[in-house]
Each structure stands twice: as structure tokens, then as C-alpha cells.
PAPA-950503 format. One record per atom (N, C-alpha, C): atom name; residue in three letters; x, y, z. Coordinates in steps of 0.05 Angstrom, whole numbers. Atoms other than C-alpha are relative to their C-alpha. Example, Ala and Ser with C-alpha at 12.3 -4.5 7.8 and 13.67 -1.06 7.14 Angstrom:
# PAPA-950503
<node atomo="N" residuo="ALA" X="18" Y="-24" Z="0"/>
<node atomo="CA" residuo="ALA" X="246" Y="-90" Z="156"/>
<node atomo="C" residuo="ALA" X="18" Y="24" Z="0"/>
<node atomo="N" residuo="SER" X="-16" Y="-24" Z="-1"/>
<node atomo="CA" residuo="SER" X="273" Y="-21" Z="143"/>
<node atomo="C" residuo="SER" X="-15" Y="22" Z="14"/>
END
This chain:
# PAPA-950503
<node atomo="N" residuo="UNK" X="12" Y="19" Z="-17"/>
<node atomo="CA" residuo="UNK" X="1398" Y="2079" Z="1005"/>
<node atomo="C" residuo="UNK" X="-1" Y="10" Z="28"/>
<node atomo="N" residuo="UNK" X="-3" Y="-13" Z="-22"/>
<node atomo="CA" residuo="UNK" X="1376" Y="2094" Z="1072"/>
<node atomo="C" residuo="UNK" X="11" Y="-12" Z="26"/>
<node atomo="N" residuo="UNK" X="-22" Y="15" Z="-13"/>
<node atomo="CA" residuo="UNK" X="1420" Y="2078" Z="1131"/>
<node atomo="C" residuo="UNK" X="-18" Y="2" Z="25"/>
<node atomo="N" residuo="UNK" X="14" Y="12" Z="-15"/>
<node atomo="CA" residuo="UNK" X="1384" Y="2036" Z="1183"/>
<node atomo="C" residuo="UNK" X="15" Y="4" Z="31"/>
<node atomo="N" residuo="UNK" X="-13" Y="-4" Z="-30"/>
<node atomo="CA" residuo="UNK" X="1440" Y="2040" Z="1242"/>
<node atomo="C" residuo="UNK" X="31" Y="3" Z="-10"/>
<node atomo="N" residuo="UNK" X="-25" Y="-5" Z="3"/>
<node atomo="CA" residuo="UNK" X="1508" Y="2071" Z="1251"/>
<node atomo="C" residuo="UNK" X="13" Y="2" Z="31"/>
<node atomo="N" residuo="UNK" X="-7" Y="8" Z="-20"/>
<node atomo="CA" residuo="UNK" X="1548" Y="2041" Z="1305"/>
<node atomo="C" residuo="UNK" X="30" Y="1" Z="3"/>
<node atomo="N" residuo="UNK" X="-34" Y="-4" Z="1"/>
<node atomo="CA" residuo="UNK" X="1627" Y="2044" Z="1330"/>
<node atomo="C" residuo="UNK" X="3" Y="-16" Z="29"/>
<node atomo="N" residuo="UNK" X="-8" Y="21" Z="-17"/>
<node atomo="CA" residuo="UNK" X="1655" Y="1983" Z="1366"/>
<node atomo="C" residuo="UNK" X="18" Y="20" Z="33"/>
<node atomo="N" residuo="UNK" X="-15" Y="-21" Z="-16"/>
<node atomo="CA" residuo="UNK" X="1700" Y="2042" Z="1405"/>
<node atomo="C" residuo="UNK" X="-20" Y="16" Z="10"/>
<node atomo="N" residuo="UNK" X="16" Y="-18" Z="0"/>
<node atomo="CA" residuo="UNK" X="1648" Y="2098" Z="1434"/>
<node atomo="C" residuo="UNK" X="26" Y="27" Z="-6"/>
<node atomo="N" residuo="UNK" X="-19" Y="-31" Z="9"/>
<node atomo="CA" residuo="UNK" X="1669" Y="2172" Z="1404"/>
<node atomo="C" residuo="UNK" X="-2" Y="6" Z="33"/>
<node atomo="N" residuo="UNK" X="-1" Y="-14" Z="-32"/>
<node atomo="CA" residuo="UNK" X="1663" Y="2191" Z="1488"/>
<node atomo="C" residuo="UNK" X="32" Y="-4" Z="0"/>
<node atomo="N" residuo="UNK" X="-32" Y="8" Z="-6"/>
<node atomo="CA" residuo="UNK" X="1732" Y="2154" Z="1489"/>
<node atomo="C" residuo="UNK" X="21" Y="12" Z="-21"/>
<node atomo="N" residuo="UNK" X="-17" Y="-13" Z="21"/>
<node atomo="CA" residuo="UNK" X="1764" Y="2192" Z="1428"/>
<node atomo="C" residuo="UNK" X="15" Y="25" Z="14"/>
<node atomo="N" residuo="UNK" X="-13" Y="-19" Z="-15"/>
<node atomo="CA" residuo="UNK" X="1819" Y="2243" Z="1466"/>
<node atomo="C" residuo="UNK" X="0" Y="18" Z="-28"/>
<node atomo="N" residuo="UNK" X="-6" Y="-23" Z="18"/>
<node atomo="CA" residuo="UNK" X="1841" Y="2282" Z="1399"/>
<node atomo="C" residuo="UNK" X="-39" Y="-10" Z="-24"/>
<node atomo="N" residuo="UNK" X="16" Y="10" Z="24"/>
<node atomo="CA" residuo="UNK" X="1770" Y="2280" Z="1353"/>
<node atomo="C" residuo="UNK" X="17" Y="14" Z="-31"/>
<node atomo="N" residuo="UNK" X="-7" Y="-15" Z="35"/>
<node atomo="CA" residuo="UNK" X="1812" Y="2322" Z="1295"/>
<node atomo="C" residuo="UNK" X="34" Y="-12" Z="-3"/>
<node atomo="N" residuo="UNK" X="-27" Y="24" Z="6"/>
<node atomo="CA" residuo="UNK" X="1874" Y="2267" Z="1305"/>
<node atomo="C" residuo="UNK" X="-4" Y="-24" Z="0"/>
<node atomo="N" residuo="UNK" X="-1" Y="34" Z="-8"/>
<node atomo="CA" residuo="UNK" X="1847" Y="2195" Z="1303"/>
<node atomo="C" residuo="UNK" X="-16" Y="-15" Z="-22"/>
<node atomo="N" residuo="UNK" X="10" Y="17" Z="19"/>
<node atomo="CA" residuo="UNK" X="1809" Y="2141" Z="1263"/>
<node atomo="C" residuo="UNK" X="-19" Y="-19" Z="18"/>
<node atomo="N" residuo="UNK" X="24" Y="18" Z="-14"/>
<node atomo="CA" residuo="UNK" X="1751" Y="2100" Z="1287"/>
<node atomo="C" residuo="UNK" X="-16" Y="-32" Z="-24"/>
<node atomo="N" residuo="UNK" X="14" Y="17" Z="9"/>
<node atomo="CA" residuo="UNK" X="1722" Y="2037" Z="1260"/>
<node atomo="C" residuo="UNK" X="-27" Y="10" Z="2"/>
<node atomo="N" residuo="UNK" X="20" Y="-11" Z="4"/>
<node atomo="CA" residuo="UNK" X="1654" Y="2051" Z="1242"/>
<node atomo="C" residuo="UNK" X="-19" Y="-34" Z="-12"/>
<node atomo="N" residuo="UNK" X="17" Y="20" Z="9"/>
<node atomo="CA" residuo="UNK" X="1599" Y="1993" Z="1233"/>
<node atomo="C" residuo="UNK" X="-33" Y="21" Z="-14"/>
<node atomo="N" residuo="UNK" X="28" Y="-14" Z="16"/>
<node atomo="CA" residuo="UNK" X="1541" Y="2019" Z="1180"/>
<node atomo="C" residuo="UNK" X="-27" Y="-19" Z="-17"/>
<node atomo="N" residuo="UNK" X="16" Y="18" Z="13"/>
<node atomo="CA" residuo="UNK" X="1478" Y="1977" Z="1169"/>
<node atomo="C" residuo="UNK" X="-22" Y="15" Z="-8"/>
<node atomo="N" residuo="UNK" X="15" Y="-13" Z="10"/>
<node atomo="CA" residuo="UNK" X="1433" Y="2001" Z="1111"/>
<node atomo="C" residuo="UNK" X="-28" Y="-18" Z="-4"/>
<node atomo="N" residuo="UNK" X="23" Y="13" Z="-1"/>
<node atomo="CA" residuo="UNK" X="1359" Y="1982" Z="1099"/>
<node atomo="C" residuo="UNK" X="-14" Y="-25" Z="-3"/>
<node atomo="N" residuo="UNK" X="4" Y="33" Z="12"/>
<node atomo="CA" residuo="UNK" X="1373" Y="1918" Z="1057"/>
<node atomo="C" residuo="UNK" X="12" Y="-19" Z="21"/>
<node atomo="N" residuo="UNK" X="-7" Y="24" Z="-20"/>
<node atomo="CA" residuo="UNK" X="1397" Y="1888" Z="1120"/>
<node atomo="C" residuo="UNK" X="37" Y="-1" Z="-2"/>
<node atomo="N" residuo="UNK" X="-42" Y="0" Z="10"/>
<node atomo="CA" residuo="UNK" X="1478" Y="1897" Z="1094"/>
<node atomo="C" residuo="UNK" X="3" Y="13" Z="18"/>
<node atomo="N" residuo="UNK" X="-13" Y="-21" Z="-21"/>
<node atomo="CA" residuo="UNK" X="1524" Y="1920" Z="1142"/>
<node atomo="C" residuo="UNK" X="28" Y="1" Z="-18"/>
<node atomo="N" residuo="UNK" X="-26" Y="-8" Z="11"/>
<node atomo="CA" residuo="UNK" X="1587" Y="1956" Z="1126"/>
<node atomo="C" residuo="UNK" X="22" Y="2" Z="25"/>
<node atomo="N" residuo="UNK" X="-22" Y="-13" Z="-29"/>
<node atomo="CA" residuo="UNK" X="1652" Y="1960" Z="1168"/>
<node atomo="C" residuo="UNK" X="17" Y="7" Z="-21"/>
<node atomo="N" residuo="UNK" X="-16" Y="-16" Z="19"/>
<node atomo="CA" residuo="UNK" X="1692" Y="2025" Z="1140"/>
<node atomo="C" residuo="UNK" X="22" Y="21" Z="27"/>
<node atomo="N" residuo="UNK" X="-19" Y="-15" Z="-17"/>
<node atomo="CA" residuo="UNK" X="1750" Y="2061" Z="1179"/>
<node atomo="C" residuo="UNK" X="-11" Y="28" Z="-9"/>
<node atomo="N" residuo="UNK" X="4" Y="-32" Z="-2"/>
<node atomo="CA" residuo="UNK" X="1734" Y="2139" Z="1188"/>
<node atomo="C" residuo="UNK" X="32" Y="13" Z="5"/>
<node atomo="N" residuo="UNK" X="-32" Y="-13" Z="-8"/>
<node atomo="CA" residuo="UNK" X="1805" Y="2184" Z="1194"/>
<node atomo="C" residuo="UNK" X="-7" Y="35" Z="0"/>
<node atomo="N" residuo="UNK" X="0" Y="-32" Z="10"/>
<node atomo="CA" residuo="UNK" X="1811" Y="2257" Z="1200"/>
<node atomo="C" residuo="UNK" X="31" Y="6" Z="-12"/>
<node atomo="N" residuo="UNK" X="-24" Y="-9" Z="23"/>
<node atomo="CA" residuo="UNK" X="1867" Y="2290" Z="1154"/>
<node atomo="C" residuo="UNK" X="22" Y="-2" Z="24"/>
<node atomo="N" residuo="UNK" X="-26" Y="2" Z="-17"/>
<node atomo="CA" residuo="UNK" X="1908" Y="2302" Z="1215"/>
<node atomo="C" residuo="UNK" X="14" Y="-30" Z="15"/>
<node atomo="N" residuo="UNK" X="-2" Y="27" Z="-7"/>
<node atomo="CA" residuo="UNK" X="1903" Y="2238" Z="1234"/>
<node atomo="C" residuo="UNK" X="25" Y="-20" Z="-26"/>
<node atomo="N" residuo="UNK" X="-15" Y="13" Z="30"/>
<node atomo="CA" residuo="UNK" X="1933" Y="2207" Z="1164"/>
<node atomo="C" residuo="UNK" X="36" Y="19" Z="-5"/>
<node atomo="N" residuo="UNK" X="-23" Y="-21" Z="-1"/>
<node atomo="CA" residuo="UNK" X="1989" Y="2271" Z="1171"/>
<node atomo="C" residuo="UNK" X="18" Y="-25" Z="24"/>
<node atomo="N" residuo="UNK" X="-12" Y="15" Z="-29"/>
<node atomo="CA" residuo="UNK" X="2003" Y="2235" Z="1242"/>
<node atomo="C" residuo="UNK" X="17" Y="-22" Z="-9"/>
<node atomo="N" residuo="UNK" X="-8" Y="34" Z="6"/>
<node atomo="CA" residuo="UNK" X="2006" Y="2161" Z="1210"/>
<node atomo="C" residuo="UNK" X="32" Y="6" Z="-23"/>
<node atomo="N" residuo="UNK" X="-26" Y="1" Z="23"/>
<node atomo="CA" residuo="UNK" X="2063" Y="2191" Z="1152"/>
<node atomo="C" residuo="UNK" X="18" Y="7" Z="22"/>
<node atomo="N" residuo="UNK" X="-19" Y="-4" Z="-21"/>
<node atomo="CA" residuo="UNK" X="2103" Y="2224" Z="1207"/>
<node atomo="C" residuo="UNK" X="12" Y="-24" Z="26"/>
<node atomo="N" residuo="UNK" X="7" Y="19" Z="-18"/>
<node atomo="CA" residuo="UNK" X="2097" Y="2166" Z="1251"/>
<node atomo="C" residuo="UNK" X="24" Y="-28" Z="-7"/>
<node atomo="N" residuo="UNK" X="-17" Y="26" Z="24"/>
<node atomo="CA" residuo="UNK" X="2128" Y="2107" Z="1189"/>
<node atomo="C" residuo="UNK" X="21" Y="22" Z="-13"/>
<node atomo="N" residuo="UNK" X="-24" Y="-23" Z="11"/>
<node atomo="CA" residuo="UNK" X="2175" Y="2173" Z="1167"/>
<node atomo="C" residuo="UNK" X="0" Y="-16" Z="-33"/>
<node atomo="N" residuo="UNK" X="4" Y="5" Z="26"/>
<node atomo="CA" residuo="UNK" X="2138" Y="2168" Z="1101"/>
<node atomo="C" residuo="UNK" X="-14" Y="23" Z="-10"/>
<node atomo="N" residuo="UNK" X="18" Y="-25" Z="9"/>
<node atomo="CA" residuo="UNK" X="2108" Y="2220" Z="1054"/>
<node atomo="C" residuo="UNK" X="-15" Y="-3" Z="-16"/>
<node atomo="N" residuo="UNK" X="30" Y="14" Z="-3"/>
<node atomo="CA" residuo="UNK" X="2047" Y="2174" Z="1035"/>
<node atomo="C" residuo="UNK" X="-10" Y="-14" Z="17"/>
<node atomo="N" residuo="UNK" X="13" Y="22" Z="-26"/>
<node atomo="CA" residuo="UNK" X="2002" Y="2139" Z="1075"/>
<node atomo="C" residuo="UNK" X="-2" Y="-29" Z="-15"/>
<node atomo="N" residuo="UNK" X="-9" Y="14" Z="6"/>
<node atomo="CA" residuo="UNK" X="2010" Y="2071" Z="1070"/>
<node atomo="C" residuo="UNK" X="-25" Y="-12" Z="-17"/>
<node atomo="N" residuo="UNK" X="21" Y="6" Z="10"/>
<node atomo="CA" residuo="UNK" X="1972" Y="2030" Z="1021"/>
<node atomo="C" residuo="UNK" X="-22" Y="-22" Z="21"/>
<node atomo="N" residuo="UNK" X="17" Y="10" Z="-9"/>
<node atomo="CA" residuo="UNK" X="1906" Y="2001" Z="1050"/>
<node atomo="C" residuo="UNK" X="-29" Y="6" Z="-6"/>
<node atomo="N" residuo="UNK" X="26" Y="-9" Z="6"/>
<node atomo="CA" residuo="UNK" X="1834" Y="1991" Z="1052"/>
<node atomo="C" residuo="UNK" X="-11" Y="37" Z="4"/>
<node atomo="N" residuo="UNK" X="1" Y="-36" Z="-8"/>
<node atomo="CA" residuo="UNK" X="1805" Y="2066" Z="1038"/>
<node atomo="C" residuo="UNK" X="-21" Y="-1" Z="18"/>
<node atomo="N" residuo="UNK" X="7" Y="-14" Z="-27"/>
<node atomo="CA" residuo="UNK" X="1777" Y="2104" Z="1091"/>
<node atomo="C" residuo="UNK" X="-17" Y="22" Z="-1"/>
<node atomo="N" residuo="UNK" X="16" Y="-27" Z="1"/>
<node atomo="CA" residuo="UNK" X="1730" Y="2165" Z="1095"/>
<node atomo="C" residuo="UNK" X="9" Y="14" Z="15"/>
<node atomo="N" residuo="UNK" X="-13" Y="-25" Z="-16"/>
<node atomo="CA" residuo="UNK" X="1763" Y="2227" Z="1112"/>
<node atomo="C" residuo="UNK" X="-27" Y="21" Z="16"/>
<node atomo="N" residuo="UNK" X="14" Y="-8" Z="-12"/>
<node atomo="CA" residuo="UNK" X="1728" Y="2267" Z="1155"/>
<node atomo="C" residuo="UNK" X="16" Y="26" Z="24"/>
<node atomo="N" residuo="UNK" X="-16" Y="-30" Z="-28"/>
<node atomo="CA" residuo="UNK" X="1743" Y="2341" Z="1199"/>
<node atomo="C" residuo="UNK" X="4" Y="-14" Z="31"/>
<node atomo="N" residuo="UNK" X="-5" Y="5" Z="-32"/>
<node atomo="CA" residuo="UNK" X="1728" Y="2316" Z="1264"/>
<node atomo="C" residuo="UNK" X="-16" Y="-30" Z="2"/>
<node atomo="N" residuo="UNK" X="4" Y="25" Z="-13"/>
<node atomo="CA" residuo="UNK" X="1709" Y="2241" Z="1301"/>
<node atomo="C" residuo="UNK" X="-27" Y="11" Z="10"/>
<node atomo="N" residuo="UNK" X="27" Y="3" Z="-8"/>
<node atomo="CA" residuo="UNK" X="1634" Y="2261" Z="1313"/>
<node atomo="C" residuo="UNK" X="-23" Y="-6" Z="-12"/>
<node atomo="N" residuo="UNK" X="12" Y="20" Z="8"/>
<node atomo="CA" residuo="UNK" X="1574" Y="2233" Z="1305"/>
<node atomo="C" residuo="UNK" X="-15" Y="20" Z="-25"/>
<node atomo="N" residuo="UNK" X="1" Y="-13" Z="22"/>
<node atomo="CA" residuo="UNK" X="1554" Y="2299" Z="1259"/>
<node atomo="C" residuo="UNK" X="12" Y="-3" Z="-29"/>
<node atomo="N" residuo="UNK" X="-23" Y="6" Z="18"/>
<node atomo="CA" residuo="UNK" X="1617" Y="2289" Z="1218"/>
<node atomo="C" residuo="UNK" X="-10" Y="-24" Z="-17"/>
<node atomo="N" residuo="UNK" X="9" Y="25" Z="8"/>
<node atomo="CA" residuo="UNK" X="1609" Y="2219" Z="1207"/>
<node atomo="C" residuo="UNK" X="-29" Y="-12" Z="-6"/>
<node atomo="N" residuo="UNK" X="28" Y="7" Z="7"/>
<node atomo="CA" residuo="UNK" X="1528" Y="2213" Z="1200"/>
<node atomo="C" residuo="UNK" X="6" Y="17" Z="-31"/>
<node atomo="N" residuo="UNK" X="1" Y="-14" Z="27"/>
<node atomo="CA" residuo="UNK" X="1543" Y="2267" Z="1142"/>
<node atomo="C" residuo="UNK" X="12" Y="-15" Z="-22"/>
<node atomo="N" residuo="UNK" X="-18" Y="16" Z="33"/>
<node atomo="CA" residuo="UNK" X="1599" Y="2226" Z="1098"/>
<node atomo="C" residuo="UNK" X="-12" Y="-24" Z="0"/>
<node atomo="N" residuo="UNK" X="17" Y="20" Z="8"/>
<node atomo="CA" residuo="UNK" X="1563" Y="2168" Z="1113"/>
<node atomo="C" residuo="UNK" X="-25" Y="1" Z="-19"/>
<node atomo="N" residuo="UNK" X="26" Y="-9" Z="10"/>
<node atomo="CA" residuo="UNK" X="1493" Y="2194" Z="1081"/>
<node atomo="C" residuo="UNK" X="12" Y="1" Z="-28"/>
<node atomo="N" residuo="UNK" X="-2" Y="-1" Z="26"/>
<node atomo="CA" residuo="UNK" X="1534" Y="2222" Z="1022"/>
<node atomo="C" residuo="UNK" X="12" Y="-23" Z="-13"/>
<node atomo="N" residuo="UNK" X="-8" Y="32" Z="11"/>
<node atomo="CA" residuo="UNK" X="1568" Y="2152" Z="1010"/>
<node atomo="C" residuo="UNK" X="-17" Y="-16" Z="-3"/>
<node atomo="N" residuo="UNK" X="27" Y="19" Z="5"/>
<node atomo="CA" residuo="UNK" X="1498" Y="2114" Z="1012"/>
<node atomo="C" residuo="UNK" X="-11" Y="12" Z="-19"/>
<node atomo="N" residuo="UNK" X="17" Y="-1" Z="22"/>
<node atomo="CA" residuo="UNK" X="1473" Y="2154" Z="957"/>
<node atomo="C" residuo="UNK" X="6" Y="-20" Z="-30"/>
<node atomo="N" residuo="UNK" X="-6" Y="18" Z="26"/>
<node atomo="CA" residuo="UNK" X="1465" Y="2121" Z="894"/>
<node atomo="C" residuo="UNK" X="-4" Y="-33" Z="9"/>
<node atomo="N" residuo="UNK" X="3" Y="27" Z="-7"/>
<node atomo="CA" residuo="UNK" X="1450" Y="2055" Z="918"/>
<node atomo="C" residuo="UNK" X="22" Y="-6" Z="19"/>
<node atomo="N" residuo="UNK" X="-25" Y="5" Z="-11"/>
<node atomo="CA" residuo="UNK" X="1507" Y="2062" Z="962"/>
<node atomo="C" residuo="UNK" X="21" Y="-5" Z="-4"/>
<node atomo="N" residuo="UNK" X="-19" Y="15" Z="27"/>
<node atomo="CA" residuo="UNK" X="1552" Y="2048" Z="902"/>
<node atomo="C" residuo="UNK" X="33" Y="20" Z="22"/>
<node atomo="N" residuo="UNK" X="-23" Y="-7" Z="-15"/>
<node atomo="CA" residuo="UNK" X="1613" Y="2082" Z="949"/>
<node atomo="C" residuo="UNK" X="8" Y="-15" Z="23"/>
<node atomo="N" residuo="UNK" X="-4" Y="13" Z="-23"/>
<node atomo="CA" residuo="UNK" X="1599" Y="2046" Z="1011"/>
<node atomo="C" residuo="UNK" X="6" Y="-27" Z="-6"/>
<node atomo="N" residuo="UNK" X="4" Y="20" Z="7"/>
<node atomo="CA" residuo="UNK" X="1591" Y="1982" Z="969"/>
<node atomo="C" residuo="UNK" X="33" Y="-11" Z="-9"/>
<node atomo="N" residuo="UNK" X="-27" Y="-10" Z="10"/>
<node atomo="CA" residuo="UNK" X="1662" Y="2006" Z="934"/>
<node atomo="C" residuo="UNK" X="21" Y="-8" Z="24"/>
<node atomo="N" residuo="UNK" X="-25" Y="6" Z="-21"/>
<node atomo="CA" residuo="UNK" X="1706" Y="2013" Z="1001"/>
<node atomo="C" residuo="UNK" X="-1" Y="-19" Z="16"/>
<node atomo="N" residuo="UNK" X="11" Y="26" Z="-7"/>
<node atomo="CA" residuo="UNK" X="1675" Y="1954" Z="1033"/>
<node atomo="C" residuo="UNK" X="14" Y="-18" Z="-18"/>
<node atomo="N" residuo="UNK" X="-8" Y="23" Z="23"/>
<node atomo="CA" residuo="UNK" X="1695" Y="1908" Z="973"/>
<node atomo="C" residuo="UNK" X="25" Y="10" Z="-4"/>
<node atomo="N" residuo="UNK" X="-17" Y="-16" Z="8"/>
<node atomo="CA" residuo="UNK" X="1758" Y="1952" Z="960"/>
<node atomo="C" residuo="UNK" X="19" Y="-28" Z="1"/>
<node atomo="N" residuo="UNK" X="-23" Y="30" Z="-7"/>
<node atomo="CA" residuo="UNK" X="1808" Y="1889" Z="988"/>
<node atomo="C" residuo="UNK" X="-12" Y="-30" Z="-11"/>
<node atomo="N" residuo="UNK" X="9" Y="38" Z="9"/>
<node atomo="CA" residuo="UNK" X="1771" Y="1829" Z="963"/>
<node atomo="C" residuo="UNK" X="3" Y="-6" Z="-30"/>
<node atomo="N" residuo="UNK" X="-2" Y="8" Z="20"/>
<node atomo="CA" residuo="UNK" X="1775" Y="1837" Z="888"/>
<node atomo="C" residuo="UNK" X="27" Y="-12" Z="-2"/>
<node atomo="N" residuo="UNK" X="-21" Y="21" Z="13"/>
<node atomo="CA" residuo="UNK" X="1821" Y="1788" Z="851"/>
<node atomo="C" residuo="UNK" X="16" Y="12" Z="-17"/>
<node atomo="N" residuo="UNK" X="-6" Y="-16" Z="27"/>
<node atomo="CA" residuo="UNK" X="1873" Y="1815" Z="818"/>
<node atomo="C" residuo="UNK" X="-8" Y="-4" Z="-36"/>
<node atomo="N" residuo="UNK" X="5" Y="14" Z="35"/>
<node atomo="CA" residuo="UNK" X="1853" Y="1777" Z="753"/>
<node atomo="C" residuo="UNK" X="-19" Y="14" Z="-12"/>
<node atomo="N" residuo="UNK" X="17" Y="-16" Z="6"/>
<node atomo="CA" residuo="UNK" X="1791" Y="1809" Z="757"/>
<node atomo="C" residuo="UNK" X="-4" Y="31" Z="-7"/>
<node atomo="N" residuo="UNK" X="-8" Y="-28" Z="-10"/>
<node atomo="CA" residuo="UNK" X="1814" Y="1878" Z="768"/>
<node atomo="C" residuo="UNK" X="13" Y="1" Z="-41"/>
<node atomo="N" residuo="UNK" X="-17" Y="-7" Z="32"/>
<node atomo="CA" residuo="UNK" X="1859" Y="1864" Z="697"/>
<node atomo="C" residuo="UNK" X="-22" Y="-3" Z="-22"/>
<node atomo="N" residuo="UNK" X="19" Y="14" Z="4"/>
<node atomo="CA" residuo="UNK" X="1798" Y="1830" Z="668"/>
<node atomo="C" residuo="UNK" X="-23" Y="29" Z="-8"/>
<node atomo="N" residuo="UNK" X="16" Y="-25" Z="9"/>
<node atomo="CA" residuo="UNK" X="1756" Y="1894" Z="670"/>
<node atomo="C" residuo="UNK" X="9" Y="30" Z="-11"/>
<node atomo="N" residuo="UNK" X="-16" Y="-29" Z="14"/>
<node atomo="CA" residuo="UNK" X="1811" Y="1948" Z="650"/>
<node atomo="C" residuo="UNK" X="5" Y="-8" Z="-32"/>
<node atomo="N" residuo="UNK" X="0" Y="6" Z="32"/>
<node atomo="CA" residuo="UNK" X="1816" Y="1902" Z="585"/>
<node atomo="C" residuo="UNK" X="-23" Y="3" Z="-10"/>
<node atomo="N" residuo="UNK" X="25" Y="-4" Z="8"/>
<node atomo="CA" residuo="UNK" X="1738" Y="1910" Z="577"/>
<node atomo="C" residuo="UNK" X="0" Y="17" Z="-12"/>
<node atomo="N" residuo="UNK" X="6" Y="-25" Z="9"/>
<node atomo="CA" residuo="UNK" X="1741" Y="1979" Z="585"/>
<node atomo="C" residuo="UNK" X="21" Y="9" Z="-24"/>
<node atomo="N" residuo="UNK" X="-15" Y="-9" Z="20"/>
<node atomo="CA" residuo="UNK" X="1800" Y="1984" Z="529"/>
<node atomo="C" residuo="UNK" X="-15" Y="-19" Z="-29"/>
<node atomo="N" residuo="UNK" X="-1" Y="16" Z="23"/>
<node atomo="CA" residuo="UNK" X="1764" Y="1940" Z="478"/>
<node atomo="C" residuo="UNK" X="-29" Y="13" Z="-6"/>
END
């Protein structure tokens, strides 16, 4: 699907480390849907375990990794997450709202 506007409540001008941080990211595609998806770069997520003196990152909505905080970076993983009907963007977007019932509900589907 093709992506109509890609916007960030923060501007990347104000990003000090772009290959240590995470940005909110607002993505509205053609059907009028908007997405709000967190962006991280790896070092960034390294930072966040060191940080909670943990050696996973903590569980939460997922995120799109990404090298660096620019608008290259991020126009690219965005593009490849809108393919397919956007069936990725649609994915980490929704990621926190399913029910667990539901969630059990379709792993019994797929076993029967």
C-alpha cells in the first residue's frame, strides 16, 4: 500500500545520537489509516538492556529496528512494512490490542 505521509511528533534535527535512540513515528497510508509505530536502532535497544541491567529488552509493543534515525532509514523500513497490504504495519499497530482469548482462540484453529 502506498504511504501517503510520514511524520515524527519529535523532529530527527533534535535526535543527538541517530545510531542510539528511538523515535515515535506517525505513518498515514492511502486508505486514510494512520499508524503510530516506535523506530529504535540496535544500539539503542543494547542501551535500554544495559540501562534495566537486563539481557532482554523488555517486553512491549514491537518496534522497527533500523541503522540510523533518518529519514532514509526510516522511509525504507517503512515502504518494506506497507507491502502486502501493509499486513506488517497493520501487525505492530494491533500488536497490544488483541485479547488474550483471541490469541488462544486462533492457535487452537491452527491445531485442529
Amino acid at each position: 500500500m502506498k504511504i501517503r505521509k510520514i511524520s515524527y511528533p519529535t523532529p530527527l534535527s533534535e535526535i543527538e545520537c541517530i545510531d542510539n535512540d528511538n523515535i515515535d513515528v506517525f505513518v498515514e497510508l492511502e486508505d486514510g489509516y494512520s499508524y503510530a509505530l516506535v523506530v529504535i536502532t540496535p544500539k539503542n535497544i543494547m542501551h535500554l538492556m544495559e540501562k534495566n541491567e537486563q539481557c532482554y529488552l523488555e517486553v512491549g509493543h514491537p518496534m522497527i529496528i533500523v541503522k540510523e534515525l533518518t529519514h532514509e532509514c526510516i522511509n525504507s523500513a517503512i515502504e518494506a512494512y506497507s507491502k502486502d497490504d501493509a499486513y506488517w504495519l497493520k501487525e505492530y499497530h494491533l500488536s497490544g490490542e488483541f485479547d488474550i482469548n483471541l490469541l488462544n482462540e486462533m492457535l487452537k484453529n491452527q491445531l485442529d
